[in-house]
N, C-alpha and C positions, 0 to 999 in steps of 0.2 A: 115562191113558197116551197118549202120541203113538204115530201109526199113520201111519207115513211109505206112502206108495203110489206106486211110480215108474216110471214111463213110460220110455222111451227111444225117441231120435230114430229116421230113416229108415235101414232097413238095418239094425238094429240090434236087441240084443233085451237079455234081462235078465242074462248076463252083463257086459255093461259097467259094471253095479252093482254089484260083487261086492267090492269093497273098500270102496267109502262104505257098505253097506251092513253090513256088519263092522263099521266104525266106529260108525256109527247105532246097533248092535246093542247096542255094548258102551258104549253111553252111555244105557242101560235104555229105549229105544224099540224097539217094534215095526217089523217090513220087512217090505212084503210087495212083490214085482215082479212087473210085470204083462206075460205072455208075448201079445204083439199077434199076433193071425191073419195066417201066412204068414211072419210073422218069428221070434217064439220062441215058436209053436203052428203045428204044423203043419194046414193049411186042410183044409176036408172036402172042395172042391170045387172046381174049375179057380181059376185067380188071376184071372181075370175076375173072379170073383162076390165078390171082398175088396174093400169100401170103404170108408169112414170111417166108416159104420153099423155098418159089422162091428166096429171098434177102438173102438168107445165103448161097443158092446155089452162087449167086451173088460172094459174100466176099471168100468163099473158092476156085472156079476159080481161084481167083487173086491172093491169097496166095499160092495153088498150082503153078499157073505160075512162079513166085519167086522163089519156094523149087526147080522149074525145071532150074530153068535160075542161082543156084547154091546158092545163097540164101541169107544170112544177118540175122541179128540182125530184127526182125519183130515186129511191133508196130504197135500195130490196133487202131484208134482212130474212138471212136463212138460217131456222136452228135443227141443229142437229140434223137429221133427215131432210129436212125443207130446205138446206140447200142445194141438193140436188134439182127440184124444179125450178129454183130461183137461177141458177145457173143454165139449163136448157133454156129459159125464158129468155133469161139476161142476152143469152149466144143471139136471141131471134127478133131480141129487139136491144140490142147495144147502144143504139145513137139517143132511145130515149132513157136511157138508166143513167142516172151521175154517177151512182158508187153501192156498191154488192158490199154488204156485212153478213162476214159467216163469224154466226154467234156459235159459238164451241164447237163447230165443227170441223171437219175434214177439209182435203183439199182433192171434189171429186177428179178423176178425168175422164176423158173421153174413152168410150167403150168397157168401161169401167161400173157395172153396177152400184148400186147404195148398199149391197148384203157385203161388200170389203170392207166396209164401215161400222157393221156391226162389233162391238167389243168383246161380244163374246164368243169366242173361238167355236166351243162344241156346238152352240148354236146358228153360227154360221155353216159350221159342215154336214148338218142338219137338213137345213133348209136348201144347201146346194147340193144335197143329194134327193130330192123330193120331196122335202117337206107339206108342200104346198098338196100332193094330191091325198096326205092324210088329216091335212087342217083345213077343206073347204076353200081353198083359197085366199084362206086370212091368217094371220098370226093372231094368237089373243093376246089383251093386252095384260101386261104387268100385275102380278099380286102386289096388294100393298105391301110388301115384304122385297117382291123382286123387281123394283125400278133400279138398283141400283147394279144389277147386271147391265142398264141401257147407261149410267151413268152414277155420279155423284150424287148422293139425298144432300150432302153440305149443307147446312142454311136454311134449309124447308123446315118450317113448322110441322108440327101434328095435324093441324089444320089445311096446312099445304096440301101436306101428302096424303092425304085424305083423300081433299077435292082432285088430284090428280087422278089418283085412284076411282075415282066415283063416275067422273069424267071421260076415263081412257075410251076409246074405241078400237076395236080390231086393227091392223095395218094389213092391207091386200097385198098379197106376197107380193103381184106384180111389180109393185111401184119398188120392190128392195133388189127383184129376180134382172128385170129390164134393162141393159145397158144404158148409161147417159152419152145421149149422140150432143159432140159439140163440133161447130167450124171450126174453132178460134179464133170468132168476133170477140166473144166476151174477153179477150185476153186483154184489150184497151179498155175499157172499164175501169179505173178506178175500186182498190178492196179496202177494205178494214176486216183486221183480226180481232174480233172476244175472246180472250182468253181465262176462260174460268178456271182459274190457279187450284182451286179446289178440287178440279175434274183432273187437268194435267198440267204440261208444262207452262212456265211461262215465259215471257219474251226473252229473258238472258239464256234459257235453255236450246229456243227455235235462235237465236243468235250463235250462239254456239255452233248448231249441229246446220248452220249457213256455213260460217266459218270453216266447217270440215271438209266442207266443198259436196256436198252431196248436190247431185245436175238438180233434181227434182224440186229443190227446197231455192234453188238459186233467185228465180223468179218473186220470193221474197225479199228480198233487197231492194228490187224496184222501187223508183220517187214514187209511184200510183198505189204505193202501197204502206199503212200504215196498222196500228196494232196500239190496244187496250188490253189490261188485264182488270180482272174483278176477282176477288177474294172469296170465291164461291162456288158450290155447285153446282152441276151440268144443267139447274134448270134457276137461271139466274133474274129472270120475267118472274118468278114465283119469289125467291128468296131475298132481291133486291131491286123490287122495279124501278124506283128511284133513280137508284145509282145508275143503273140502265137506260135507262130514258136521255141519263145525263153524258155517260159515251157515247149510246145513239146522235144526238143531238154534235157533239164533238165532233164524233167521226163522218156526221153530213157538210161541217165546216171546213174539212179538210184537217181536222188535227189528229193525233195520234204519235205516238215511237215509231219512227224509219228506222229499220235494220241499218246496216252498214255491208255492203259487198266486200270479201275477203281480199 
């Protein structure tokens, strides 16, 4: 059995899964969501002391509880932000993950913080200059007005963006400030790319700029690696869980678009 394990971005926690994961449900996979410290588990201890240590610690729990409860087919889906613990996890237990889905996000690396990842420039240079000791330790989250400095509204209802809004939680600067330590276990892992066309590019564009020969992107071409797009904005579990659920499901099969190496 597939064992879908899903992350969600900054702000966010495991309500915004709750209809892909209905769907997942009722197409005989297992869900399990993972509540990240500070966002959908409340912290034992000031929001200082939450960082990216804390949120992989997070994701590996969950994955261990699995290996213990006899286990499956393991599928880590990272959005946005939540890939980054999905990946420090993925690195520290590789042999039991089948295959890492980064839903519309990055491609972290090693020693490489999640504040690279932030879209918004001024607010990146913000917060890398000390943000953190004039906000308590937490970013707040998004006016209903300004999610779409974190991404695309595409596709979100009134009603979406509402409950997104209603829902957000602070993100502990930690988890964006913390470098991501990886070996390069996760690198045999098995990926799939979401590519929410509505946020950025899609697969003919990342084929292209493969083609150009850039080192960094090259490791996209890999057989271990395959690629979805969805017609939508950066919060695609809101706007089209369906269709989602139905990539998810895909991309646990092994299908997907393989690049081509130049």
């Amino acid at each position: 059995m597939t064992v879908f394990i899903l992350v969600a971005g900054a702000f966010t926690g495991p309500y915004v899964w709750r209809d892909t994961a209905a769907h997942l449900a009722a197409g005989g996979a297992e869900v399990r969501t993972v509540a990240l410290t500070g966002l959908g588990k409340r912290a034992s201890g000031p929001a200082e002391a939450v960082d990216l240590e804390t949120h992989v610690a997070d994701v590996l729990a969950v994955i261990d509880q699995v290996v213990a409860q006899g286990g499956g087919d393991i599928v880590l889906v990272g959005h946005d932000y939540g890939i980054h613990p999905v990946l420090g996890a993925a690195d520290r237990r590789a042999a039991e993950v089948a295959r890492i889905v980064h839903l519309d996000s990055g491609m972290p690396r090693d020693g490489v913080p999640a504040l690279a990842a932030v879209p918004d420039q001024r607010l990146r240079e913000e917060l890398a200059e000390g943000g953190g000791a004039r906000t308590g330790g937490e970013l707040p989250p998004p006016t209903r007005d300004g999610w779409s400095r974190w991404g695309s509204t595409a596709g979100l209802s009134e009603a979406a963006l509402d409950g997104l809004t209603a829902l957000a939680a602070p993100q502990p600067l930690g988890t964006l400030l913390q470098p991501l330590r990886l070996t390069g276990a996760v690198a045999e892992v098995p990926v799939t790319g979401v590519l929410c066309t509505g946020n950025g590019p899609g697969i003919e564009l990342v084929q292209l700029m493969v083609d150009m020969g850039e080192p960094a992107l090259q490791a996209l071409a890999e057989p271990r690696v395959t690629f979805f797009e969805l017609p939508t904005g950066h919060w695609p579990m809101l706007s089209r869980p369906a269709e989602l659920a139905g990539v998810l499901a895909e991309a646990a099969a092994g299908g997907g678009h393989r690049l081509t190496a130049p």
